[in-house]
VMD Tcl script that builds the backbone (N, CA, C; Angstrom):
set m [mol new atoms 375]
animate dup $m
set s [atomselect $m all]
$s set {name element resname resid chain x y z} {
  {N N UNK 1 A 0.825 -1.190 0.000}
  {CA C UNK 1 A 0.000 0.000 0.000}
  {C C UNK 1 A 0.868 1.252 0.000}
  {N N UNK 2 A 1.576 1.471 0.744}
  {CA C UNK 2 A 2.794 2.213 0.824}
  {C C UNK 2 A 3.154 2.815 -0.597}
  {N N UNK 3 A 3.893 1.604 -1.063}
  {CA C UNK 3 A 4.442 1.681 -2.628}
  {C C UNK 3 A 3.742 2.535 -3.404}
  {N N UNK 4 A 2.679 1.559 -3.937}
  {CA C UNK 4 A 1.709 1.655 -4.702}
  {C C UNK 4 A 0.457 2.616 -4.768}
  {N N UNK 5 A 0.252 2.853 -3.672}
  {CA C UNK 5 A -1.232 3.811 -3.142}
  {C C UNK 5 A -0.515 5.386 -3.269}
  {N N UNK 6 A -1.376 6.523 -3.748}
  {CA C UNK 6 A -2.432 6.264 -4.643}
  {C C UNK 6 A -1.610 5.759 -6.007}
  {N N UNK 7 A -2.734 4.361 -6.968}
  {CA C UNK 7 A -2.477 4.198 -7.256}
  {C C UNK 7 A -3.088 2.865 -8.093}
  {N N UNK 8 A -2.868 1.818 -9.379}
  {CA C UNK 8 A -3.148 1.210 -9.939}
  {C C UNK 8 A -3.322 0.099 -9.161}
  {N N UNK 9 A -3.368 0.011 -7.466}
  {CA C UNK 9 A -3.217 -1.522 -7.137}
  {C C UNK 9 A -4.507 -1.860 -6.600}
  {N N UNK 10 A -5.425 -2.591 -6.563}
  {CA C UNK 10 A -6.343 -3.329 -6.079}
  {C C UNK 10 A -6.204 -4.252 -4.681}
  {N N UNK 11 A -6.663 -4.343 -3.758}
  {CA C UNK 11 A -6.220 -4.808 -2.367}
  {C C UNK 11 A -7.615 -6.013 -1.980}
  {N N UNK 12 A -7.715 -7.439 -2.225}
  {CA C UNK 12 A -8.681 -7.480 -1.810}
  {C C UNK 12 A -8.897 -8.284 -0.218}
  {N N UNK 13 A -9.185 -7.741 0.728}
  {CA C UNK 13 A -9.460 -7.658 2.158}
  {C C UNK 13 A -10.679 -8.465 2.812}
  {N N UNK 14 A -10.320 -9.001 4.060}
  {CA C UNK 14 A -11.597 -9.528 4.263}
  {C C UNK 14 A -12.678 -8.298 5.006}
  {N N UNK 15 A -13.917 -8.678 4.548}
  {CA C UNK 15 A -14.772 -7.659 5.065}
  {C C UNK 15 A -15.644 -7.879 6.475}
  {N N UNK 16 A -15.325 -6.861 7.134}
  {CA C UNK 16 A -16.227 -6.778 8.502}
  {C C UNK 16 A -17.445 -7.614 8.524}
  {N N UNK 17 A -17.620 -8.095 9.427}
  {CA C UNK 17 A -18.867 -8.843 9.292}
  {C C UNK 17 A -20.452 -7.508 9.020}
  {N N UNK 18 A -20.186 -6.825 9.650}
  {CA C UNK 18 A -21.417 -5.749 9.451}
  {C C UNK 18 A -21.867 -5.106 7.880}
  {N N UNK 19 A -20.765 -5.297 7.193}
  {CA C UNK 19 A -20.509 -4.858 6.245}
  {C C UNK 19 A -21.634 -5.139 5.052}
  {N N UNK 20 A -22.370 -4.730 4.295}
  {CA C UNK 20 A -23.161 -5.044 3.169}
  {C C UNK 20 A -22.902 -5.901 2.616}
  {N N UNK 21 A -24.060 -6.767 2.109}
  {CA C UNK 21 A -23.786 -7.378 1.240}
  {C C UNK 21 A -23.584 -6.981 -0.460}
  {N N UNK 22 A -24.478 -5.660 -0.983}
  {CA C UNK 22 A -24.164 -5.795 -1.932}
  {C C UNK 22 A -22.767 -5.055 -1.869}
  {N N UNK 23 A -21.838 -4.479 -0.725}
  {CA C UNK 23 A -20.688 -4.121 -1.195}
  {C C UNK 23 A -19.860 -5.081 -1.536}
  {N N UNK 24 A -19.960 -6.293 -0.986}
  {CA C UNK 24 A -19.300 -7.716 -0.959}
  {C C UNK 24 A -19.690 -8.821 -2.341}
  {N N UNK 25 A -20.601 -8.256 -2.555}
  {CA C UNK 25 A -21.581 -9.444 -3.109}
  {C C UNK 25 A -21.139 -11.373 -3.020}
  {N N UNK 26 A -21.905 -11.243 -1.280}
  {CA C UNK 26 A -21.665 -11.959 -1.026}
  {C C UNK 26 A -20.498 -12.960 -0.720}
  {N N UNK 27 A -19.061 -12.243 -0.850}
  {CA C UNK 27 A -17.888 -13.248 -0.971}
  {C C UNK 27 A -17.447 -12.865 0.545}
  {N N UNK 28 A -18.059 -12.293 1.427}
  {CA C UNK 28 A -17.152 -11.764 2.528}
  {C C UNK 28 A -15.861 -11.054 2.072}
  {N N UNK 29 A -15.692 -10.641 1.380}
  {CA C UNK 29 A -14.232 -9.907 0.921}
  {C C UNK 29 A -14.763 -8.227 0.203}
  {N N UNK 30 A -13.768 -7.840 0.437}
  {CA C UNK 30 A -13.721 -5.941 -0.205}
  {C C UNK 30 A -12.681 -5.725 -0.906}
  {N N UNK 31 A -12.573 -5.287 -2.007}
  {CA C UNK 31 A -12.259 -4.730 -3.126}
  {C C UNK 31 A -11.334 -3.130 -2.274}
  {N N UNK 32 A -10.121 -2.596 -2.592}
  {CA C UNK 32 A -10.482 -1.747 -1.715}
  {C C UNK 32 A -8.918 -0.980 -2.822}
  {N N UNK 33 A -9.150 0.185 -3.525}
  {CA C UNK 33 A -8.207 0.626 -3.832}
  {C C UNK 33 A -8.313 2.619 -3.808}
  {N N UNK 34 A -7.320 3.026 -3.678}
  {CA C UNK 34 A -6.815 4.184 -3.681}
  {C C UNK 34 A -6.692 5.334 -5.087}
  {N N UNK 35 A -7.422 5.556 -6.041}
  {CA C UNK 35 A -7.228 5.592 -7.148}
  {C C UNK 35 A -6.027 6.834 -7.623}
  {N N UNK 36 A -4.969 6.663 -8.579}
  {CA C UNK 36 A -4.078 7.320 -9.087}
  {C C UNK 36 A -4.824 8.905 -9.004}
  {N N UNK 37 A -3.477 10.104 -9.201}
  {CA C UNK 37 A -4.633 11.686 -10.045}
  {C C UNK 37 A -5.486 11.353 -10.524}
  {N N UNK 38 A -6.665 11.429 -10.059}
  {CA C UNK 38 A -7.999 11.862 -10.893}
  {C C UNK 38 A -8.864 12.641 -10.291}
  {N N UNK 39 A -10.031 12.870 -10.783}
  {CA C UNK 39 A -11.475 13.240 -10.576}
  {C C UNK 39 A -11.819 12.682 -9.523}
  {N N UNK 40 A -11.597 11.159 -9.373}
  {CA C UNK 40 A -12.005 9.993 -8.247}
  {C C UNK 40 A -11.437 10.151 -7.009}
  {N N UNK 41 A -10.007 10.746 -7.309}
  {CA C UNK 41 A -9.016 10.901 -5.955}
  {C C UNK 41 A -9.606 12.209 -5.387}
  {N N UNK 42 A -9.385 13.258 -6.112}
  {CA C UNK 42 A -9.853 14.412 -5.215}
  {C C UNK 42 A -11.410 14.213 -4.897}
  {N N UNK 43 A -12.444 13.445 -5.680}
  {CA C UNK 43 A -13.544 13.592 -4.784}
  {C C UNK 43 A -13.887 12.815 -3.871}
  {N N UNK 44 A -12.725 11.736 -3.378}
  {CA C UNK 44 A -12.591 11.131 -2.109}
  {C C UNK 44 A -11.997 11.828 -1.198}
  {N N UNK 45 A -10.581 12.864 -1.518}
  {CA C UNK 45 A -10.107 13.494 -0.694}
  {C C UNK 45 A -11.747 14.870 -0.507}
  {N N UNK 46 A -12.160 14.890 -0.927}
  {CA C UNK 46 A -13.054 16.344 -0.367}
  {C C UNK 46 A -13.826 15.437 0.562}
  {N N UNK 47 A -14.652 14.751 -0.126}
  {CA C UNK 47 A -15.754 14.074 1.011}
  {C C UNK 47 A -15.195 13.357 2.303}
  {N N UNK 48 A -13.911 12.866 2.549}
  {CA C UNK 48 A -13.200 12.795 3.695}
  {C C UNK 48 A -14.121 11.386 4.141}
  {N N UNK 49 A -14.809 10.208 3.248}
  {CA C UNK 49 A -15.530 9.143 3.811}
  {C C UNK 49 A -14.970 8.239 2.769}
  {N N UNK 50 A -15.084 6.825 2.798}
  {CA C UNK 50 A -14.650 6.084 1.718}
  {C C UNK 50 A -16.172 5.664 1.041}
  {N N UNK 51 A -15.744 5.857 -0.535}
  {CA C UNK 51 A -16.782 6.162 -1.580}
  {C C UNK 51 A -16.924 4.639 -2.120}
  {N N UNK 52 A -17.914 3.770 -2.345}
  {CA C UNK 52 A -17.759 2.475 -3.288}
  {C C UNK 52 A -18.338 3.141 -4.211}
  {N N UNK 53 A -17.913 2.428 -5.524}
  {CA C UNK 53 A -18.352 1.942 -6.594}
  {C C UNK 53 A -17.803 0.990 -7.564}
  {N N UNK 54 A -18.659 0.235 -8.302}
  {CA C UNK 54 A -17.911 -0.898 -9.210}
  {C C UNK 54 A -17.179 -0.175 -10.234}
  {N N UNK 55 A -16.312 -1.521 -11.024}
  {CA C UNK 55 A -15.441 -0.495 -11.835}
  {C C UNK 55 A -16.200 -0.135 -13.107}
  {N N UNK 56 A -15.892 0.496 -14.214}
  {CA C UNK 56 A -16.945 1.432 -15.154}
  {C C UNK 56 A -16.621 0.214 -16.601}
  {N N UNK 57 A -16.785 -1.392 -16.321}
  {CA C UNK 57 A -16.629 -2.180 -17.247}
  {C C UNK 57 A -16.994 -3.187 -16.593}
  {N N UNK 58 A -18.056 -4.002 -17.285}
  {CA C UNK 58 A -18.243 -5.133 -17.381}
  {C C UNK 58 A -16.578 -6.847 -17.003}
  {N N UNK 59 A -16.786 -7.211 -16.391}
  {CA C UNK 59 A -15.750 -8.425 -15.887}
  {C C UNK 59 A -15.731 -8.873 -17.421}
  {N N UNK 60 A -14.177 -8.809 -17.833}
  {CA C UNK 60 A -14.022 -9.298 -19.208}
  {C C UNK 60 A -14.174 -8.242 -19.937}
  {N N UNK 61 A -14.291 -7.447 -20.151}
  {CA C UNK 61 A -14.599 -5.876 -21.161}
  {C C UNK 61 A -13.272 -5.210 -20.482}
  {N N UNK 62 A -12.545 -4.627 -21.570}
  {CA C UNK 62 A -11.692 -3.755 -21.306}
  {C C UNK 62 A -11.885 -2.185 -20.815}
  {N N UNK 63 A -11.023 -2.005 -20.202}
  {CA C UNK 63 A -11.369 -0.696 -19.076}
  {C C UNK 63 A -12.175 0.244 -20.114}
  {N N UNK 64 A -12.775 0.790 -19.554}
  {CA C UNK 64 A -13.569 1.855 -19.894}
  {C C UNK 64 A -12.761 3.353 -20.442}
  {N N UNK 65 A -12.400 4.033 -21.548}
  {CA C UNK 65 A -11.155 5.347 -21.240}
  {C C UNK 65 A -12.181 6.310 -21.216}
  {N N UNK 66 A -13.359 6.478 -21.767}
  {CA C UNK 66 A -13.836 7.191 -22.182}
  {C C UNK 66 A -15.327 7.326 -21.197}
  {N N UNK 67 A -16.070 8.382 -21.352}
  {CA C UNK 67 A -17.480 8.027 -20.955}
  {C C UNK 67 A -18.587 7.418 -21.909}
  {N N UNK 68 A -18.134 7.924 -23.011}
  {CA C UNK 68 A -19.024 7.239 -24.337}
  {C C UNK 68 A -18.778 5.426 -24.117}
  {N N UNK 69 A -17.757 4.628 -23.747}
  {CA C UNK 69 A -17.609 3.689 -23.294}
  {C C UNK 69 A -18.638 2.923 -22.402}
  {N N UNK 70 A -18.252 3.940 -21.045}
  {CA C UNK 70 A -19.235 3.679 -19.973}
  {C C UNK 70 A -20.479 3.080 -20.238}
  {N N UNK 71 A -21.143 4.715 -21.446}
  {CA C UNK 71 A -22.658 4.562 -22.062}
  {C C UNK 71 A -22.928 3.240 -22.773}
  {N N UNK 72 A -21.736 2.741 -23.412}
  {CA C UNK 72 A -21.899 1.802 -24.227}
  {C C UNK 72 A -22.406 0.838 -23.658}
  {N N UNK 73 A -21.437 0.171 -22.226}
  {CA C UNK 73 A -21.121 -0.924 -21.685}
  {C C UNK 73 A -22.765 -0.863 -21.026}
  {N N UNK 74 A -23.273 -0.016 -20.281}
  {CA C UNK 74 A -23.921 -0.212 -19.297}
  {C C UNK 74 A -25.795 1.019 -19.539}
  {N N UNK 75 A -25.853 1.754 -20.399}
  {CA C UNK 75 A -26.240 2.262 -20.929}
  {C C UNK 75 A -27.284 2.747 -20.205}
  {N N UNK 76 A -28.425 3.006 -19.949}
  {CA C UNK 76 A -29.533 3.653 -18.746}
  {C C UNK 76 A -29.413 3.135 -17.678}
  {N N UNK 77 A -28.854 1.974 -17.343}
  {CA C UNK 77 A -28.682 1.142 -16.325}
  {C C UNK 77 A -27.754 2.428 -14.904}
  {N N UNK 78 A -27.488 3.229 -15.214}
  {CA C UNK 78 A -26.717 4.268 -14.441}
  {C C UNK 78 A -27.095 5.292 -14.111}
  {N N UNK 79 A -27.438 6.206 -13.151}
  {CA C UNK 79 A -28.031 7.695 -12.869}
  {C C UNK 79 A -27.234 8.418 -13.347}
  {N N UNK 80 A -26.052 8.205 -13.264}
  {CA C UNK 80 A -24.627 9.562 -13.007}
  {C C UNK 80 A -23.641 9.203 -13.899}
  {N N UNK 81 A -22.897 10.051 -14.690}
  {CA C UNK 81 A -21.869 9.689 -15.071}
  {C C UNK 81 A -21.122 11.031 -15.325}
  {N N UNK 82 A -19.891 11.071 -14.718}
  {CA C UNK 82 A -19.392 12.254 -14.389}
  {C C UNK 82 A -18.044 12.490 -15.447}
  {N N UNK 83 A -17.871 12.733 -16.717}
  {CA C UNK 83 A -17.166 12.867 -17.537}
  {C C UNK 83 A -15.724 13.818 -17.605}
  {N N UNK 84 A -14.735 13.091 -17.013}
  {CA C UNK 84 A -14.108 13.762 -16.070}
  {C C UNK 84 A -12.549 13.458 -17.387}
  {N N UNK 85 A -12.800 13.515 -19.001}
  {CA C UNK 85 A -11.882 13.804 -20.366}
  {C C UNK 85 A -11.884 11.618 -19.910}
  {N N UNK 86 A -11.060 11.316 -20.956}
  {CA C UNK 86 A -10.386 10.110 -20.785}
  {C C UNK 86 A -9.214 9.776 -19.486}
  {N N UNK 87 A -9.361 8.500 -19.058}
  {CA C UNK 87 A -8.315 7.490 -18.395}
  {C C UNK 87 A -7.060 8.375 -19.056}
  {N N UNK 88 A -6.040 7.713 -17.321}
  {CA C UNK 88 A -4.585 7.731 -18.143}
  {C C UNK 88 A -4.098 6.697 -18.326}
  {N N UNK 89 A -4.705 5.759 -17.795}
  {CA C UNK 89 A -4.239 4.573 -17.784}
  {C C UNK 89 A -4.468 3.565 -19.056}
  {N N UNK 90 A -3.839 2.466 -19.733}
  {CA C UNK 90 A -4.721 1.762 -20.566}
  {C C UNK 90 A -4.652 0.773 -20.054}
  {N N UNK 91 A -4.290 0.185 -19.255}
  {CA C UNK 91 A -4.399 -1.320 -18.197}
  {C C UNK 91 A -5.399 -1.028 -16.996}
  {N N UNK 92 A -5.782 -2.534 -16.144}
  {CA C UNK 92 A -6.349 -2.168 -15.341}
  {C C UNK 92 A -5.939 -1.926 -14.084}
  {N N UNK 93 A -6.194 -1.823 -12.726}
  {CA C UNK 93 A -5.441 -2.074 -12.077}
  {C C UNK 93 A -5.015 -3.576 -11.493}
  {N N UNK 94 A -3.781 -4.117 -10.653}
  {CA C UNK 94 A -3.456 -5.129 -10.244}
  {C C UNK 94 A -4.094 -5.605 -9.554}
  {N N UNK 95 A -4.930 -6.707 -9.213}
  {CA C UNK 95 A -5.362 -7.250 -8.187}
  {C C UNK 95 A -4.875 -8.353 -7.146}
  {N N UNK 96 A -4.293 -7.901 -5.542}
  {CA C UNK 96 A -4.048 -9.063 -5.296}
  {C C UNK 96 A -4.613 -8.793 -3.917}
  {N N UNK 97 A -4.198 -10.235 -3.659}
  {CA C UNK 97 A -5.796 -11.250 -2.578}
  {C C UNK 97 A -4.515 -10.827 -1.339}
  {N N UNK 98 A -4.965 -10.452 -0.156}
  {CA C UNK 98 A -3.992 -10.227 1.377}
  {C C UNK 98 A -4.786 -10.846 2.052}
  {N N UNK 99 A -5.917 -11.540 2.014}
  {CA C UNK 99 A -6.866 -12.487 3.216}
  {C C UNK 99 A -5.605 -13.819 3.859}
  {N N UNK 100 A -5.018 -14.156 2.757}
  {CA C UNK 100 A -4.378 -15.027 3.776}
  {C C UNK 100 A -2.909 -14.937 4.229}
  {N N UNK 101 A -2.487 -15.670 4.486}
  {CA C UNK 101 A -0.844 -15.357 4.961}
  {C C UNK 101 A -0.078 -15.091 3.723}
  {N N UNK 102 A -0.125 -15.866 2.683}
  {CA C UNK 102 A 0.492 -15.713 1.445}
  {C C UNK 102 A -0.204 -14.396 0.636}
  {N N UNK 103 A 0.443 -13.499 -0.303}
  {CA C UNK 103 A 0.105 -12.886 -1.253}
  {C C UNK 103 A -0.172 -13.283 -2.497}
  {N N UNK 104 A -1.321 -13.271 -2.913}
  {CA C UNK 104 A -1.687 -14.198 -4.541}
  {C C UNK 104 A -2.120 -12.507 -5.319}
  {N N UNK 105 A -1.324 -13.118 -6.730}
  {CA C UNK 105 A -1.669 -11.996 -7.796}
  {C C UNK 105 A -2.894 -12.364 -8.341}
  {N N UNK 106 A -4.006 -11.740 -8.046}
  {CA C UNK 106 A -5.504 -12.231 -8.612}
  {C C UNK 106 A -5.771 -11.749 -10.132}
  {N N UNK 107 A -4.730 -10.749 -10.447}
  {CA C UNK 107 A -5.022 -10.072 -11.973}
  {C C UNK 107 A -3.443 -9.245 -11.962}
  {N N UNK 108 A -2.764 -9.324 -12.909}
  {CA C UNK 108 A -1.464 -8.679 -13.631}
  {C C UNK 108 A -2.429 -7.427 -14.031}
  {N N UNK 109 A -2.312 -6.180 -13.743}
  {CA C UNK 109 A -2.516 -4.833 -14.462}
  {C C UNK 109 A -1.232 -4.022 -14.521}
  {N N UNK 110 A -1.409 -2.825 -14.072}
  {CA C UNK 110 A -0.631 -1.996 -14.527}
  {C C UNK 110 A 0.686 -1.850 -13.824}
  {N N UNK 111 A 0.822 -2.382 -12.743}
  {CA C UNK 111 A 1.974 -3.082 -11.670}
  {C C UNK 111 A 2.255 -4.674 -11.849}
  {N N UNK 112 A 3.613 -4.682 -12.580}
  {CA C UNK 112 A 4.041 -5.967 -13.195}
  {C C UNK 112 A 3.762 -6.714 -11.664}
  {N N UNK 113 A 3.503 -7.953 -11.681}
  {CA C UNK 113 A 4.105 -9.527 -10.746}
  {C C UNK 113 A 5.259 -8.885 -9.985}
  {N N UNK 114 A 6.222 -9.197 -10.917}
  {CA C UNK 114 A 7.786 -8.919 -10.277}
  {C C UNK 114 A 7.883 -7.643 -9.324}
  {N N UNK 115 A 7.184 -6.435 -9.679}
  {CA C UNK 115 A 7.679 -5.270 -8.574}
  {C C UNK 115 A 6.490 -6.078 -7.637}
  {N N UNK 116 A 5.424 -6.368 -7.546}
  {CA C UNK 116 A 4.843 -6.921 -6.205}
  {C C UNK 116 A 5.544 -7.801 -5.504}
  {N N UNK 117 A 6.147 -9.004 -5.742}
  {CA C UNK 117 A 6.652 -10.201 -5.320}
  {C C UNK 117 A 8.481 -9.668 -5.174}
  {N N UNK 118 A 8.880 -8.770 -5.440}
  {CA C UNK 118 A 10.376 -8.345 -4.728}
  {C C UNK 118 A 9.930 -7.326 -3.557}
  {N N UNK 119 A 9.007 -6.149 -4.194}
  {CA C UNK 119 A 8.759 -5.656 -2.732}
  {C C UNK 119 A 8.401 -6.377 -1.604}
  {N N UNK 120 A 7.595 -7.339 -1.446}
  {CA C UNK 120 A 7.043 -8.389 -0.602}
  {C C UNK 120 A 8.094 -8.845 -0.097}
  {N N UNK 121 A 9.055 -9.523 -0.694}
  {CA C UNK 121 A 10.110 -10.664 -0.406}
  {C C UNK 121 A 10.986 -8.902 0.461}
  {N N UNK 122 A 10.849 -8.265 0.198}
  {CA C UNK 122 A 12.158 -7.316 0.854}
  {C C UNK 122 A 11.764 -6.656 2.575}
  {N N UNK 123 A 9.730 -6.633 2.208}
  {CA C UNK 123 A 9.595 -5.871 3.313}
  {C C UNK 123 A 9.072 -7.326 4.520}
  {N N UNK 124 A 9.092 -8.631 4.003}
  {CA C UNK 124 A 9.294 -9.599 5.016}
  {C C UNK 124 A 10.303 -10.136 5.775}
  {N N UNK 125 A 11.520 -9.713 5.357}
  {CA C UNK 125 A 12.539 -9.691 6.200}
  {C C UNK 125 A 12.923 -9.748 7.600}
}
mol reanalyze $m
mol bondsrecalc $m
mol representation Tube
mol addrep $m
């Protein structure tokens, strides 16, 4: 988190028992990332609360850059869509699993394997 935050990495955590289900959907686990400069970062830093939302693509559909995208993917199905120019990114972010003792890479994005798994190996020492 350190490293990486803010930033392309995905963290997924076990979730409080109190916790919603549809934030979980159902897996007991949370999704939980920090997002790089954007629109997203400063309107988490103003509201000073942590904000959910899913990511702006369908599982299997490539990231979203655009809002015309968004419209595409998901189309009235949405109240809001806050058109904040294109992504900088063209990958997604990394996903990896910290529920258990070991670190598992759940998805390669925009933070190779290798810088996760040397930082790891350096700060277990």
């Amino acid at each position: 988190m350190n490293r990486f935050w803010p930033g392309p990495l995905t963290l997924l955590l076990p979730a409080k028992e109190y916790l919603s289900g549809y934030i979980t959907a159902g897996t007991h686990s949370v999704a939980v990332r920090i997002p790089g400069e954007s629109f997203a970062l400063r309107l988490a830093q103003y509201a000073r609360f942590p904000i959910t939302a899913t990511s702006a693509n369908p599982s299997g559909k490539l990231p979203a850059q655009h809002a015309e995208t968004v419209i595409k993917y998901f189309g009235d199905t949405i109240d809001l869509i806050i058109d904040g120019g294109p992504t900088k990114g063209n990958l997604p972010s990394t996903i990896v699993d910290v529920r258990g003792e070991n670190i598992e890479i759940v998805r390669e994005g925009a933070i190779k394997r290798k810088l996760i798994h040397t930082h790891n190996t350096h700060t277990q020492k």
